[in-house]
ROPA-384868 format. One record per residue (C-alpha): x, y, z. Coordinates in steps of 0.2 Angstrom, whole numbers, padded with zeros to 4 digits, always signed. Layout:
% ROPA-384868
XYZ ...
//
This chain:
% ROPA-384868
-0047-0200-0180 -0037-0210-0193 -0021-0217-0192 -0015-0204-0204 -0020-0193-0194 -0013-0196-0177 +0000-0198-0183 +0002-0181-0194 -0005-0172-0175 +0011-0182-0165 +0026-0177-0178 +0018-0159-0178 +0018-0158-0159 +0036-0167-0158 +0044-0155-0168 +0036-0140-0159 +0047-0147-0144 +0061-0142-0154 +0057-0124-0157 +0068-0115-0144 +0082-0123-0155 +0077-0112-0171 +0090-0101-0176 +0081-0083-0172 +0073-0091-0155 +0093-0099-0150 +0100-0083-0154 +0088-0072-0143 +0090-0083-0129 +0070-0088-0131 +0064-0104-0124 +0048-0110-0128 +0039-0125-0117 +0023-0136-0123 +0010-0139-0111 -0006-0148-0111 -0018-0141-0121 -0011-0136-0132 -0005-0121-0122 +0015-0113-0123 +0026-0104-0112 +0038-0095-0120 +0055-0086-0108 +0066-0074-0113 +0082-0068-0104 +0089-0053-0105 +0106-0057-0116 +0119-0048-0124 +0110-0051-0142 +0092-0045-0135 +0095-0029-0123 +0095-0011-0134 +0104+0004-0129 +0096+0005-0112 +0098-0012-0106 +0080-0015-0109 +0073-0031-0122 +0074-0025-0138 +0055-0021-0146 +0058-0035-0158 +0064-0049-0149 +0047-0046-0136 +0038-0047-0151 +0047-0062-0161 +0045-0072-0143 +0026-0070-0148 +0023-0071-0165 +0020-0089-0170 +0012-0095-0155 -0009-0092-0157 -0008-0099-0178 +0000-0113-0171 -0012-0117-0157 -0027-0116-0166 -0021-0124-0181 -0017-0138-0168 -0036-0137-0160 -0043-0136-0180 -0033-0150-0187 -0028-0151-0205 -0048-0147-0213 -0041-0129-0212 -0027-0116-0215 -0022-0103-0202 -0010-0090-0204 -0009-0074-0196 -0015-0059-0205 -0011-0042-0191 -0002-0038-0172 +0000-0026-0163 +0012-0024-0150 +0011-0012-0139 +0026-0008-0124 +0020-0006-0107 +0038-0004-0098 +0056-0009-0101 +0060-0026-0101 +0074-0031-0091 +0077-0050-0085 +0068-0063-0089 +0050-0061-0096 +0038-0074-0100 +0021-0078-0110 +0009-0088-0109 -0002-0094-0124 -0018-0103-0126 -0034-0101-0133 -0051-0106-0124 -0062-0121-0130 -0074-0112-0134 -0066-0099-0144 -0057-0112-0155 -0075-0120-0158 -0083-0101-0162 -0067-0099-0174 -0072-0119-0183 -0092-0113-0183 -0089-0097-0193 -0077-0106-0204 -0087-0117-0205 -0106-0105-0209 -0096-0093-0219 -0077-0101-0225 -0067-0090-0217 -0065-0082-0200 -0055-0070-0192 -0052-0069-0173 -0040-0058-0163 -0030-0066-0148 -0019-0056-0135 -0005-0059-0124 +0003-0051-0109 +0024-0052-0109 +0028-0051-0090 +0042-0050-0080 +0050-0060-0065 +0039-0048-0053 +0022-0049-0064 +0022-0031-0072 +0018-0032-0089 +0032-0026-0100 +0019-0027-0116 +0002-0035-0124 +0004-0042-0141 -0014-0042-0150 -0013-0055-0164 -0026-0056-0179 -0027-0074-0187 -0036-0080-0202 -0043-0097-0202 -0050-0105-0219 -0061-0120-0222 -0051-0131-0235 -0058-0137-0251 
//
């Protein structure tokens, strides 16, 4: 890996330490932590800006807690020879939501090297990723199914 390189991957994952302070994540009381891998967990408590009519997470703040999370990760796992994006979700509620819930996101070795060999054979790929949201007893409040383009560069 070039110096360019290293140090493009260590700005990218220092300012992904910052994202609980974006403005929609701040406001919905979402908290986003890096691990190894790169993996995330990502928390949400139930606030006066997140709870609908019933006292429940509203459907949007679930999702938005989940949205970024896989592109970001396998963009990370890729490097820069390729673009990622996401292309579909699907969210799909199991239960209300009421408390804190959490999600945990990472993606396999081995599916990151299948995404880089079809991109690689055919210049693009498409891969779907899921995701439980949970709450504090381990119930799953709802499974967010994420389609993500990746692209060869060049």
């Amino acid at each position: 890996m070039s110096w360019g390189s290293r140090l493009h991957a260590r700005l990218r994952s220092r300012s992904l330490r910052w994202l609980s302070f974006y403005p929609p994540y701040l406001g919905a009381g979402i908290r986003v932590k890096q691990l190894p891998g790169p993996a995330y967990r990502v928390r949400m408590a139930a606030t006066f800006f997140n709870r609908n009519y019933y006292g429940a997470h509203f459907g949007g703040s679930l999702y938005s807690m989940c949205d970024p999370f896989f592109t970001l990760i396998l963009a990370e796992r890729l490097g820069r020879g390729y673009e990622v994006w996401d292309k579909a979700a699907t969210i799909r509620f199991r239960r209300p939501g009421r408390g804190t819930v959490e999600a945990l996101f990472a993606i396999p070795d081995e599916r990151v090297d299948e995404a880089r060999a079809a991109a690689d054979r055919d210049g693009r790929a498409e891969r779907t990723f899921a995701v439980e949201v949970k709450d504090a007893d381990g119930d799953v409040v709802a499974q967010v199914d994420k389609l993500v383009h990746v692209r060869k560069k060049g």
